[in-house]
C-alpha positions as YAML, in Angstrom:
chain: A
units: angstrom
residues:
- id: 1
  name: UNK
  ca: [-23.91, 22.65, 22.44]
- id: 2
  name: UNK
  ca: [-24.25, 23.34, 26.10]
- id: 3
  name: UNK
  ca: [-26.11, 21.06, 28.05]
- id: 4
  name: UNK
  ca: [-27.33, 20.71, 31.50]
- id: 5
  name: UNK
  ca: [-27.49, 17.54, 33.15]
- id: 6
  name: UNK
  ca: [-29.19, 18.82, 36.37]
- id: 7
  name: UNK
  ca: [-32.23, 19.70, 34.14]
- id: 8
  name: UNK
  ca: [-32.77, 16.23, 32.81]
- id: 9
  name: UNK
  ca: [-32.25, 14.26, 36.06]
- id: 10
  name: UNK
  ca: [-36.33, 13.67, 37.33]
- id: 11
  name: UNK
  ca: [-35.68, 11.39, 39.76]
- id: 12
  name: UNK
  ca: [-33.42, 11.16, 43.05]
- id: 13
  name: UNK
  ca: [-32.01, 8.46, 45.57]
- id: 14
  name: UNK
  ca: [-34.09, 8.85, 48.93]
- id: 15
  name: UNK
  ca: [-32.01, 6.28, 50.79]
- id: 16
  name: UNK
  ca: [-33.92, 8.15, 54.25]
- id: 17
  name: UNK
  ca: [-36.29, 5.22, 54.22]
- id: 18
  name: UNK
  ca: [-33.41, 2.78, 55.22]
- id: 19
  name: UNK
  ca: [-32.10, 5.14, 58.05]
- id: 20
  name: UNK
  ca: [-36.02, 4.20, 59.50]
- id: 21
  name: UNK
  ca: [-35.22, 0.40, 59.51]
- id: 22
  name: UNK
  ca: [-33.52, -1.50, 62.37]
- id: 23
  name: UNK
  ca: [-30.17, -2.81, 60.82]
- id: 24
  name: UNK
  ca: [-28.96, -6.25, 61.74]
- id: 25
  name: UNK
  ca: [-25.14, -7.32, 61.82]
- id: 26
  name: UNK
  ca: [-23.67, -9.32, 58.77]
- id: 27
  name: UNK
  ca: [-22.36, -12.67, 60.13]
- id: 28
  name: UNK
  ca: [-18.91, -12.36, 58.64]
- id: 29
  name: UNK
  ca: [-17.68, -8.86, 59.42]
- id: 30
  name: UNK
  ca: [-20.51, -7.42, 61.76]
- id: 31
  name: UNK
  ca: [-21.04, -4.55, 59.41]
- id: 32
  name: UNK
  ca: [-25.08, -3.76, 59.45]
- id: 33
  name: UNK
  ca: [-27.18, -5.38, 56.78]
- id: 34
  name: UNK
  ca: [-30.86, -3.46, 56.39]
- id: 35
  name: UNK
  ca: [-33.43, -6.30, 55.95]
- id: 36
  name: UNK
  ca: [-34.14, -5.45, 52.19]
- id: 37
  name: UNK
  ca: [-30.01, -6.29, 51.63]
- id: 38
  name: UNK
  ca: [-29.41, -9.32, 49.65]
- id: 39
  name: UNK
  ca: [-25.32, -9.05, 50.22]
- id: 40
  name: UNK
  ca: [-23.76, -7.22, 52.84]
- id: 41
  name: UNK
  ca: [-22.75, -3.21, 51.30]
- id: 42
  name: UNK
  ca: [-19.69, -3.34, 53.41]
- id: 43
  name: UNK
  ca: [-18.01, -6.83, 52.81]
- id: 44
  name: UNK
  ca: [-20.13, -8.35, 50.06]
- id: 45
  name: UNK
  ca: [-21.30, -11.66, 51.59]
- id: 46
  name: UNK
  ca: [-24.47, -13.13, 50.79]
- id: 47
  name: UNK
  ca: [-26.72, -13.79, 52.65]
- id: 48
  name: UNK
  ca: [-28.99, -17.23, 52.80]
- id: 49
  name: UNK
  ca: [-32.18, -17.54, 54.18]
- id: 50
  name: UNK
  ca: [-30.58, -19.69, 57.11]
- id: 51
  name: UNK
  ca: [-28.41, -16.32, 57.47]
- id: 52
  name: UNK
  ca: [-31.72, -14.12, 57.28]
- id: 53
  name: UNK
  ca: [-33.40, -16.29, 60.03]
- id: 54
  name: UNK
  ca: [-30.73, -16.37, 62.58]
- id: 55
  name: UNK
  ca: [-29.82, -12.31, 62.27]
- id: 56
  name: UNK
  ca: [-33.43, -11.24, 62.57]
- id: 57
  name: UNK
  ca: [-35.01, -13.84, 65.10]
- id: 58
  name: UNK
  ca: [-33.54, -11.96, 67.74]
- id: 59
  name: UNK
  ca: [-34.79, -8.47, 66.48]
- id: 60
  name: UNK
  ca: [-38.35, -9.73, 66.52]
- id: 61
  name: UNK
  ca: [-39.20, -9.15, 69.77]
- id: 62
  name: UNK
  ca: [-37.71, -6.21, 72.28]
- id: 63
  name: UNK
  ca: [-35.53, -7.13, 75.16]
- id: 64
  name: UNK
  ca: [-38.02, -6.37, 77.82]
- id: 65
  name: UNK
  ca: [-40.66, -8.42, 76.00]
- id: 66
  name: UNK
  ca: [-38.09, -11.53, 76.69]
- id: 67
  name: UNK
  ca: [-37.57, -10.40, 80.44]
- id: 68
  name: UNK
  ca: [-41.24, -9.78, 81.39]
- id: 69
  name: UNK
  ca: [-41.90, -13.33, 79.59]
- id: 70
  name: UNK
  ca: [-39.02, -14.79, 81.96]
- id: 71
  name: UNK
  ca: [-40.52, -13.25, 85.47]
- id: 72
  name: UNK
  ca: [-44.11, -14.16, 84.51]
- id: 73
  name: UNK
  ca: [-43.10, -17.76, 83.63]
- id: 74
  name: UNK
  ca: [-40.63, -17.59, 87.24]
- id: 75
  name: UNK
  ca: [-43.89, -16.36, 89.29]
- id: 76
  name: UNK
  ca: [-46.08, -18.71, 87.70]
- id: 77
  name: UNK
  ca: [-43.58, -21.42, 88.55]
- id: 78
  name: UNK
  ca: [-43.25, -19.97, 92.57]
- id: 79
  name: UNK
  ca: [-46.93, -19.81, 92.67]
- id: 80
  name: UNK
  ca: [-47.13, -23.30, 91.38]
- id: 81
  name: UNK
  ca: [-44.55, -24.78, 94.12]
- id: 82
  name: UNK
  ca: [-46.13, -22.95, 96.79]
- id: 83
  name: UNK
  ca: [-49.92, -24.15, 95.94]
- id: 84
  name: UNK
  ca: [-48.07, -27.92, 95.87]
- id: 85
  name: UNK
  ca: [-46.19, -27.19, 99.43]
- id: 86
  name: UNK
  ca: [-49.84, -26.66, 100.73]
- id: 87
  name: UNK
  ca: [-51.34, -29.30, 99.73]
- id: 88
  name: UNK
  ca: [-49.14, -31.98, 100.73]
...
């Protein structure tokens, strides 16, 4: 009784889903941890929700979002202690 085990398989593991997904890095070996990981694959460390919150704060917003915020908050301040250097 032959039987082929190719023919019988109707599903397969698309992992290319996860490849779209920013990774984060674990906090105890730096290995990345995809957001829908409940342990890290590479060192097996759980992770909390405290762990959750401090890997993917960062991620939430882009680098240059941070440094546009920075020189729009340093001209507004400039602007600010010029109008006041007028005035008095």
């Amino acid at each position: 009784m032959d039987h082929d085990f190719d023919e019988d398989e109707d599903w397969y593991d698309d992992d290319s889903e996860l490849d779209d997904v920013e990774a984060a890095r674990c906090p105890e070996c730096g290995s990345a941890v995809h957001s829908v990981s409940d342990k890290c694959p590479a060192c097996g460390y759980w992770l909390s929700e405290t762990d959750r919150r401090a890997m993917w704060s960062g991620m939430a917003k882009p680098t240059w979002v941070k440094a546009t915020a920075l020189l729009v908050l340093v001209a507004f301040l400039l602007s600010v202690v010029g109008v006041a250097a007028l005035l008095f």
